[in-house]
C-alpha positions as CSV (number, residue, x, y, z in Angstrom):
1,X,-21.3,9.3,-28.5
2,X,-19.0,8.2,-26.0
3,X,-20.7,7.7,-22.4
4,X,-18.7,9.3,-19.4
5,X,-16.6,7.4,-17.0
6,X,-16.4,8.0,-13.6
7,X,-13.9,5.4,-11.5
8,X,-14.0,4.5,-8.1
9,X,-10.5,3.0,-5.8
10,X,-10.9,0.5,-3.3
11,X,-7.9,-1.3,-1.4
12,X,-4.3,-0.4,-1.5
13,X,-1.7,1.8,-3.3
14,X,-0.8,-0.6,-6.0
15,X,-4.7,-0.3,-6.8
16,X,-4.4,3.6,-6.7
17,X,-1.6,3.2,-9.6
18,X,-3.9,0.4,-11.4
19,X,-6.8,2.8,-11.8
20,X,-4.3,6.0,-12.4
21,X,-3.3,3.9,-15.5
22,X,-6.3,3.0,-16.2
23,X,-7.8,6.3,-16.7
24,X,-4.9,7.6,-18.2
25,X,-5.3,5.0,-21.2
26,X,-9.0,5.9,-21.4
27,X,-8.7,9.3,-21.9
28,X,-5.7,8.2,-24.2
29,X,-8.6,6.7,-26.2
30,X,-10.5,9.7,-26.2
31,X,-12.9,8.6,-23.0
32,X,-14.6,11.6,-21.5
33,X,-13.7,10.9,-17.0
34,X,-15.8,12.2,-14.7
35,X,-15.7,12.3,-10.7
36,X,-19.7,13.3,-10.6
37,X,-21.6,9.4,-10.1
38,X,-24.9,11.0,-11.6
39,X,-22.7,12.1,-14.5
40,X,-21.7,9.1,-15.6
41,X,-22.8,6.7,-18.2
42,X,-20.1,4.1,-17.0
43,X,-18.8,3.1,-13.4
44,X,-15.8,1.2,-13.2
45,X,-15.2,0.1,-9.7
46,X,-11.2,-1.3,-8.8
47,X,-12.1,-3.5,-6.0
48,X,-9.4,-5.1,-3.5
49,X,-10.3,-8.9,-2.3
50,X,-7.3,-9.6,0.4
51,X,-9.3,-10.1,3.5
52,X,-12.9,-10.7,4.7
53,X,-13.5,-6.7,5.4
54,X,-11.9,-5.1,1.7
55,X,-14.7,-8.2,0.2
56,X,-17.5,-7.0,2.0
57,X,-16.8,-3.1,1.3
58,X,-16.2,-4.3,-2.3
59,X,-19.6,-5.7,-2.1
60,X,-21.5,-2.6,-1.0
61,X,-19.9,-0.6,-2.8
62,X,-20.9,-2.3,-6.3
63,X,-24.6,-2.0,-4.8
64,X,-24.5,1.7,-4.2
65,X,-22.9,2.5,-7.3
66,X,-26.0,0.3,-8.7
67,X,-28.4,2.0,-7.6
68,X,-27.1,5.4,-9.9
69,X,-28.9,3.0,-12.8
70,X,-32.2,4.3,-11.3
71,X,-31.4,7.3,-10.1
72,X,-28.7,9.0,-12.9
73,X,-27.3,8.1,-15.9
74,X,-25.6,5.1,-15.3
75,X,-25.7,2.1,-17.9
76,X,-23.0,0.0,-17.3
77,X,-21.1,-0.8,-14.4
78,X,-18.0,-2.6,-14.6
79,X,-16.0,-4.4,-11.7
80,X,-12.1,-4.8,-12.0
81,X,-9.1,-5.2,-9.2
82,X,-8.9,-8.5,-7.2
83,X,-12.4,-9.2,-6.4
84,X,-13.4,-9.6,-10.1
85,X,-10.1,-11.5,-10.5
86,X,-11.3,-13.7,-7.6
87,X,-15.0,-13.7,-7.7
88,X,-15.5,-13.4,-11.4
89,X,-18.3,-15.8,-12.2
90,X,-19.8,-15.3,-8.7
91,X,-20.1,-11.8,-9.6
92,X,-22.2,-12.2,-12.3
93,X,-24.4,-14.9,-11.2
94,X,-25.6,-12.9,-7.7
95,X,-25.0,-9.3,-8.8
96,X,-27.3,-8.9,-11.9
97,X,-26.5,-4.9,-11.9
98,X,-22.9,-5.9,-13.2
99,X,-22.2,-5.4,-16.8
100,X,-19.1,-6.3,-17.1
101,X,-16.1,-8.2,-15.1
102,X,-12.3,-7.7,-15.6
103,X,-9.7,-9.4,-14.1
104,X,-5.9,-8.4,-13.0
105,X,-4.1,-9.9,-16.1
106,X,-6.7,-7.3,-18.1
107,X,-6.0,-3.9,-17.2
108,X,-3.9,-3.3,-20.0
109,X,-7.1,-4.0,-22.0
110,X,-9.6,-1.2,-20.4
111,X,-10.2,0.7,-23.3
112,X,-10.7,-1.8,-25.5
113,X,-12.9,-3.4,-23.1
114,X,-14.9,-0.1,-22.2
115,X,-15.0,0.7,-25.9
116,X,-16.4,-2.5,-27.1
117,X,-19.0,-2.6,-24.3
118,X,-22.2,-1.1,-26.1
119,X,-21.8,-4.1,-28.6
120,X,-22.3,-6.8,-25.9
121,X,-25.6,-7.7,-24.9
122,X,-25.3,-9.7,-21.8
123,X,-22.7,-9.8,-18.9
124,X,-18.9,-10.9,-20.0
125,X,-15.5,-11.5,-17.5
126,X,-12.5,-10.1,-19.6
127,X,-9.5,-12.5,-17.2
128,X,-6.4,-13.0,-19.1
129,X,-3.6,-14.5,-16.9
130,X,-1.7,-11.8,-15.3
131,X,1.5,-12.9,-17.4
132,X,2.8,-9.0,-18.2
133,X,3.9,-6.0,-16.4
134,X,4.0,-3.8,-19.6
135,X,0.2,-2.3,-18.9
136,X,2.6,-0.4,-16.1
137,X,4.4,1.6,-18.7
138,X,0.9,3.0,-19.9
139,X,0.1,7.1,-19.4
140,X,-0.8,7.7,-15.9
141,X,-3.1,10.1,-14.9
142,X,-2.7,11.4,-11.3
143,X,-5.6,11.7,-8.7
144,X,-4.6,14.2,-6.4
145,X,-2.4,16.9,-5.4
146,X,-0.3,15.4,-2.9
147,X,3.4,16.0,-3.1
148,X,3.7,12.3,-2.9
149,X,3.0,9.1,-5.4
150,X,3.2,5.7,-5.5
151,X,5.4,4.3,-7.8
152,X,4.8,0.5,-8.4
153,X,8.3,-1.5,-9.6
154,X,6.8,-5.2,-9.5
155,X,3.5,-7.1,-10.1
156,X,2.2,-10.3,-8.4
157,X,4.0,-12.5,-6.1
158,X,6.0,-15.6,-5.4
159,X,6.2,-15.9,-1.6
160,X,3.5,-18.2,-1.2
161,X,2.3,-16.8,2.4
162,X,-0.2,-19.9,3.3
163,X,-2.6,-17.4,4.5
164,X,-2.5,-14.7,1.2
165,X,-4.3,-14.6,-2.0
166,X,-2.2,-12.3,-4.0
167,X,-0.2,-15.2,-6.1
168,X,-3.5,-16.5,-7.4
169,X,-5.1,-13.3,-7.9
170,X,-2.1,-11.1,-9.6
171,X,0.4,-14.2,-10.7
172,X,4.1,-14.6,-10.0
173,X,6.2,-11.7,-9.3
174,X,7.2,-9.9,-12.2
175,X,9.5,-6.7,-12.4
176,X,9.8,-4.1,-14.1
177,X,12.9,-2.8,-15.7
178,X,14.8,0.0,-14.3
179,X,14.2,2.2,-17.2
180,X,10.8,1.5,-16.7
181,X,10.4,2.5,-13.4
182,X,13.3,5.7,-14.0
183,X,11.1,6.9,-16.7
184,X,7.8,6.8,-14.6
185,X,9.8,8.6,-11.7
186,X,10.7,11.0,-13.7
187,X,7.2,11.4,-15.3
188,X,6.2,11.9,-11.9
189,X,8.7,14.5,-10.7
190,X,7.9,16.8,-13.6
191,X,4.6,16.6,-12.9
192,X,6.0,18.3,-9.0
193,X,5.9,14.8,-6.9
194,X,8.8,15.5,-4.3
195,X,8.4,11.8,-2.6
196,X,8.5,8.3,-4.6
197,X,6.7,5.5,-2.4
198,X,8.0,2.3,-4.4
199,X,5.1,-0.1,-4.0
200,X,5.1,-4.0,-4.8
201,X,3.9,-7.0,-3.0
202,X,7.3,-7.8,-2.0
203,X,9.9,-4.1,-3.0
204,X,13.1,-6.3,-1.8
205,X,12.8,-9.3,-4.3
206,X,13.1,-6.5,-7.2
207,X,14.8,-7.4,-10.1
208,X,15.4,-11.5,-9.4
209,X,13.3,-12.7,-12.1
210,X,14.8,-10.2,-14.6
211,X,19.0,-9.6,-13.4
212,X,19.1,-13.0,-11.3
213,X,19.5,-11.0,-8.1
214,X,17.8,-8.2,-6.2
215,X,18.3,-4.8,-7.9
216,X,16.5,-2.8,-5.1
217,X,19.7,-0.7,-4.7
218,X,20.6,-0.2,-7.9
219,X,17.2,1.4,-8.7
220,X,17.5,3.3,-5.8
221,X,20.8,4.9,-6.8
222,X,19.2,5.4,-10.4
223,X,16.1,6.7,-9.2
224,X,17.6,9.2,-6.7
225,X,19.6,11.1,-10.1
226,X,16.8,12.5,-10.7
227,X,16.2,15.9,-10.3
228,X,13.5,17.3,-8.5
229,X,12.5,13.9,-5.9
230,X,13.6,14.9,-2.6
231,X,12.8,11.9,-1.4
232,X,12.7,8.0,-1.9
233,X,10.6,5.6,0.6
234,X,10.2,2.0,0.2
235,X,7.0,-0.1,1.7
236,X,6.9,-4.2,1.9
237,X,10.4,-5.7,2.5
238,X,10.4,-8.6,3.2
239,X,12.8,-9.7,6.1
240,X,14.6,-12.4,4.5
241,X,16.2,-10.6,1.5
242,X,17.4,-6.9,3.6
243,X,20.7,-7.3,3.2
244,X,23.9,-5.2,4.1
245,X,23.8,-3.8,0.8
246,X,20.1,-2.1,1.5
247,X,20.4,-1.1,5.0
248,X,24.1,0.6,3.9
249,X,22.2,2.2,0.9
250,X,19.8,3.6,3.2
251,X,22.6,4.7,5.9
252,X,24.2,6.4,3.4
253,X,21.6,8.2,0.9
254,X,20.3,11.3,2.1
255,X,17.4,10.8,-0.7
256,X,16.2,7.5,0.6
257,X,14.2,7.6,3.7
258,X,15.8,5.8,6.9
259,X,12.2,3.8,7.0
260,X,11.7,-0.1,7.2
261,X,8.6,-1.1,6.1
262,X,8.5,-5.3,7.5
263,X,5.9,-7.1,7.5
264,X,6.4,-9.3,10.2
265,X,3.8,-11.4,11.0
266,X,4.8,-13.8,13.7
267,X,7.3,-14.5,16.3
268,X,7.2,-17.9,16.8
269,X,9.0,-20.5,14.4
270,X,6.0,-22.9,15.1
271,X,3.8,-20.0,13.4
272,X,6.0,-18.8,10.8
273,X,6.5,-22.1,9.3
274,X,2.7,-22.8,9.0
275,X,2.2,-19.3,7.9
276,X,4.6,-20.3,5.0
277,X,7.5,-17.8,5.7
278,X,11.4,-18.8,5.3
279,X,12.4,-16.9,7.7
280,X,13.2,-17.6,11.9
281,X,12.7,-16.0,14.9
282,X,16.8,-15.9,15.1
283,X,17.3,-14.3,12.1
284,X,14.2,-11.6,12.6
285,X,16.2,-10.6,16.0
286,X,19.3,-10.5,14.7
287,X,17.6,-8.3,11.3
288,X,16.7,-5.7,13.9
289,X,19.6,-5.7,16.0
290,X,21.6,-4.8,12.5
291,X,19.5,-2.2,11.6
292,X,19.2,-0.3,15.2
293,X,23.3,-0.7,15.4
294,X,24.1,0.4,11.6
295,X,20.8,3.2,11.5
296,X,20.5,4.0,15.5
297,X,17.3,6.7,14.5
298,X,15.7,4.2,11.6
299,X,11.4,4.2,11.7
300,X,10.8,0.7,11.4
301,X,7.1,-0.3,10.7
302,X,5.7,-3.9,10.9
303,X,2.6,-5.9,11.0
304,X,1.5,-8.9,13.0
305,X,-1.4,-11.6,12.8
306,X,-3.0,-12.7,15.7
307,X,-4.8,-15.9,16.0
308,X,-3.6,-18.3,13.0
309,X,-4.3,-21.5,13.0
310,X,-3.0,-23.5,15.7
311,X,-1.7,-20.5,17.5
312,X,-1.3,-21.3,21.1
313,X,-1.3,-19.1,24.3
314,X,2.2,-19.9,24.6
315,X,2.4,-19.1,20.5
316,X,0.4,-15.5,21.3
317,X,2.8,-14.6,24.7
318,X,5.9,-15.3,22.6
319,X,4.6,-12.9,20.4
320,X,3.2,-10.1,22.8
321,X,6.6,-10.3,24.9
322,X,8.5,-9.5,21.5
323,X,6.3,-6.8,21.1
324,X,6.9,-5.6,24.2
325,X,10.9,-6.3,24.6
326,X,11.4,-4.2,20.9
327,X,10.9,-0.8,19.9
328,X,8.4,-0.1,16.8
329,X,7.7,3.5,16.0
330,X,4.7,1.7,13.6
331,X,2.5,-1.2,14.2
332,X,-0.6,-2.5,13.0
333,X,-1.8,-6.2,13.7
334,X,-4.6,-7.7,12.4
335,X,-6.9,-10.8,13.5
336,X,-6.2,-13.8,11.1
337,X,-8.9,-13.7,8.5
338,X,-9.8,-16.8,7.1
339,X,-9.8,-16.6,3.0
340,X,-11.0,-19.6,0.8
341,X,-8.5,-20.7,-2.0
342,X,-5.4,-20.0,0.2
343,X,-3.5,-22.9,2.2
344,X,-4.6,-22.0,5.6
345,X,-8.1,-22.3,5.0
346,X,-7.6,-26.2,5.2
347,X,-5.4,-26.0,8.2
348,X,-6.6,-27.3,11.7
349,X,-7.1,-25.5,15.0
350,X,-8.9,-22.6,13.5
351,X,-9.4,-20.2,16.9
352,X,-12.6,-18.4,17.5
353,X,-12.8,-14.7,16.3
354,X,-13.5,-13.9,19.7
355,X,-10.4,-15.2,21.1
356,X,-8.6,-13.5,17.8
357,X,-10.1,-10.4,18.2
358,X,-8.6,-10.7,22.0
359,X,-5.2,-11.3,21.1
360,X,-5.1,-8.5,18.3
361,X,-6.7,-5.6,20.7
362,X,-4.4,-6.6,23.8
363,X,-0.9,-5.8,21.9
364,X,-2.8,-2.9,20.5
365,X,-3.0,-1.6,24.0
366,X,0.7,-2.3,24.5
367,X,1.8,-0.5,21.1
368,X,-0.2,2.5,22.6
369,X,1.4,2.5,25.2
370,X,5.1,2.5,23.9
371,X,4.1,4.8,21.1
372,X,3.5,7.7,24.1
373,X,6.8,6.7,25.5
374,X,8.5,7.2,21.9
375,X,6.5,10.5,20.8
376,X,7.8,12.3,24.1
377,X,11.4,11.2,23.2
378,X,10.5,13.4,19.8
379,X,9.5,16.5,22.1
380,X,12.2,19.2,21.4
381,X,13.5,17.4,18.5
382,X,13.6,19.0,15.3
383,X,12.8,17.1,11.7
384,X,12.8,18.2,8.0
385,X,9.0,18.3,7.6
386,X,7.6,17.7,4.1
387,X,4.3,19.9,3.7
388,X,1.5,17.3,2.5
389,X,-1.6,19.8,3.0
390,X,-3.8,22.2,5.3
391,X,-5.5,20.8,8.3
392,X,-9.9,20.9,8.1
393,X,-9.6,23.5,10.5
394,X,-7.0,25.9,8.6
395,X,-4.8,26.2,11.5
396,X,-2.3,23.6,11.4
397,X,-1.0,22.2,8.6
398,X,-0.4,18.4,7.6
399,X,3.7,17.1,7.0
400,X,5.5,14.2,7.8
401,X,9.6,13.6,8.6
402,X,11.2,10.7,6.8
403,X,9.7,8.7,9.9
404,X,6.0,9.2,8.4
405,X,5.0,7.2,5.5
406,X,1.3,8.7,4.0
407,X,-1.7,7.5,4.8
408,X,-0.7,4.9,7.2
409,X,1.3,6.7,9.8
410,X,0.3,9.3,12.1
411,X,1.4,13.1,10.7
412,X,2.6,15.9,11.9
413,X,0.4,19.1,12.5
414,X,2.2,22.3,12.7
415,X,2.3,25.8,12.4
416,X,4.4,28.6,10.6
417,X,5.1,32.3,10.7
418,X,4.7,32.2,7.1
419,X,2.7,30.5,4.7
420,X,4.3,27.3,2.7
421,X,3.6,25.7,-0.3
422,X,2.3,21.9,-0.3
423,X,5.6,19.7,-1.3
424,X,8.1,22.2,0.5
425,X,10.3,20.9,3.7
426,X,11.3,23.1,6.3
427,X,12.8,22.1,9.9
428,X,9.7,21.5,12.7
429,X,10.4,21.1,16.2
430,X,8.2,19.1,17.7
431,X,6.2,20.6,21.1
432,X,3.6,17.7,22.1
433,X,2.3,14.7,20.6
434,X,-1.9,14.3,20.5
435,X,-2.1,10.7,20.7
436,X,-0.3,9.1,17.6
437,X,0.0,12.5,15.8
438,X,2.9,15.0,17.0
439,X,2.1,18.9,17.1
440,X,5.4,21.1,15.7
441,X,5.9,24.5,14.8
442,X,8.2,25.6,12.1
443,X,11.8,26.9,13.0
444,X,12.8,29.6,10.8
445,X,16.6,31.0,10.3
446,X,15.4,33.7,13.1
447,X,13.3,31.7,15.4
């Protein structure tokens, strides 16, 4: 008898899809899935390992799950994602309670793996090199109701960001074909997804390794034929390779959300050549400048890193007075964290977490600020709303414009005459914002 699997999601989208696909080809193999821990005979825990903070909640939450050895049914639990990938042998040497370890390159393998695991006797690491991108096309089952998904077009990445893991954890950057991804989408449309997220580490370099050029728009255009997704929103470009093309394609496509996702990082040349990015100070104005002139009401998102190595004060003003001198409806910044195995780790002038912490919390407080200044230019305006859920409190309910991407934007709470269905967009005019998050009301034909 086959034990019951229960799977628990740590770290990013592009894990969500992992373990989506992996439970998919489990049940595919005739796996009984479970969300009740004390049900389950096997835990399988997809674990993220990019910074200091994902490694530690890894960590506790391997232990917890442990613990349902004693007190349910659990006999095996299994770690996947990038902290088996990059922690494999270490895993098994200090956590005992782990049965089994599985690295990126083997997700393709789960069932196998899962099937085969009541025939070995002691703890095993399953880590292939992450060579293949075909475990993408496997049956996907989806976790939640959301009119959203994530749809991942890419795996690993060649960027080589002195301060990431991600190369050695999930490979070189690999793409999928645009079938691949256009059958997938439209997987996910019948199953009444209304918004594609295309996830990879880096959505702009699409396609190079397979056409010999980016193919981002192209699998836009062919993505946006099918019936039934309203809309298309892209997160990770990297600044370097937006190009005419794109930001035309987005000026232009009523499908595709008017939404830069760019991770940024720096301002400084000094820092963005030791953080191992091709790009300039120049060109990152200039980036901008094209996008506010060619799409004057784009949502540009970005992220920042405070405190790398050998940043200076002079370094850290250059960067807070860019901050302050542009206009970001979104962005997060986060104190450098250092991570063995990458390039930075070895660098000189490493700055006290103090003094990181500083830096990070101060621009913080400036974004704050400007964000109040931007939400009351939204008062009065009205936006097609797309209806993600019901508030806790059953009054309001939960949407977002094309401005809004899930889960790591602020949302919209708003109210209506009449009741909607999740997925549905209707016009909201917005009254007053509540910090980050805007309060709307629905505008009917009659209001």
């Amino acid at each position: 008898m086959k034990q019951k699997i229960s799977l628990i999601t740590l770290g990013c989208p592009k894990n969500l899809v992992d373990s989506e696909i992996m439970l998919g080809t489990l049940k595919e193999a005739g796996f009984e899935l479970t969300s009740d821990l004390d049900k389950a005979g096997i835990i399988i825990i997809n674990t993220c390992a990019f910074i200091g903070d994902a490694k530690e909640e890894a960590v506790m939450t391997i232990l917890q799950a442990a613990q349902y050895k004693e007190q349910g049914n659990l006999k095996y639990l299994v770690v996947t994602g990038c902290l088996a990938e990059r922690y494999k042998e270490e895993i098994l040497k200090e956590m005992p309670e782990v049965d089994i370890v599985i690295g990126t390159g083997s997700i393709g393998r789960i069932a196998e793996i899962i099937g085969d695991i009541e025939v070995e006797k002691s703890q095993k690491v399953y880590a292939d090199l992450p060579d293949s991108v075909d475990y993408l096309d496997s049956y996907r089952i989806l976790s939640d109701n959301y009119p959203y998904a994530y749809l991942k077009i890419a795996e690993g990445c060649s960027n080589h960001c002195t301060y990431c893991i991600i190369p050695s954890l999930r490979g070189p950057y690999r793409s999928r074909t645009i079938e691949s991804v256009a059958n997938e989408a439209e997987y996910l449309a019948a199953s009444g997804k209304k918004e594609i997220v295309l996830v990879a580490q880096d959505v702009t370099r699409y396609g190079m390794d397979l056409y010999g050029k980016p193919e981002l728009v192209q699998l836009v255009q062919r993505l946006s034929e099918i019936e039934g997704i309203l809309r298309i929103r892209l997160l990770y470009c990297y600044p370097e390779l937006i190009n005419d093309e794109l930001i035309e394609e987005m000026r232009v496509n009523p499908k595709l959300c008017r939404y830069f996702d760019i991770p940024l990082q720096h301002i400084s040349d000094k820092i963005l050549k030791a953080m191992g990015r091709r790009g300039t100070k120049e060109h990152i104005v200039k980036l901008l400048e094209m996008i506010r002139e060619r799409i004057p009401d784009a949502a540009i998102r970005t992220t920042f890193i405070t405190g790398f190595p050998g940043e200076t004060e002079e370094d850290y003003k250059e960067l807070y007075n860019f901050v302050e001198e542009n206009r970001f409806e979104h962005l997060g910044v986060f104190a450098y964290s250092r991570e063995e195995g990458t390039p930075a780790f070895k660098l000189k002038g490493h700055l006290p977490e103090k003094v990181k912490e500083e830096r990070r919390n101060k621009i913080m407080e400036l974004q704050q600020r400007k964000i109040e200044q931007y939400n009351s230019s939204r008062i009065g305006q009205i936006y097609d709303t797309m209806i993600d859920g019901v508030a806790e409190d059953g009054i309001f309910y939960i949407g977002r414009s094309y401005a809004e991407a899930p889960e790591i934007d602020p949302v919209i709470y708003l109210t209506s005459a009449e009741p909607l269905e999740i997925g549905t967009v209707v016009p909201v005019k917005i009254l007053c914002a509540d910090g980050y998050d805007l309060i709307g009301e629905v505008q009917f034909e009659n209001t």
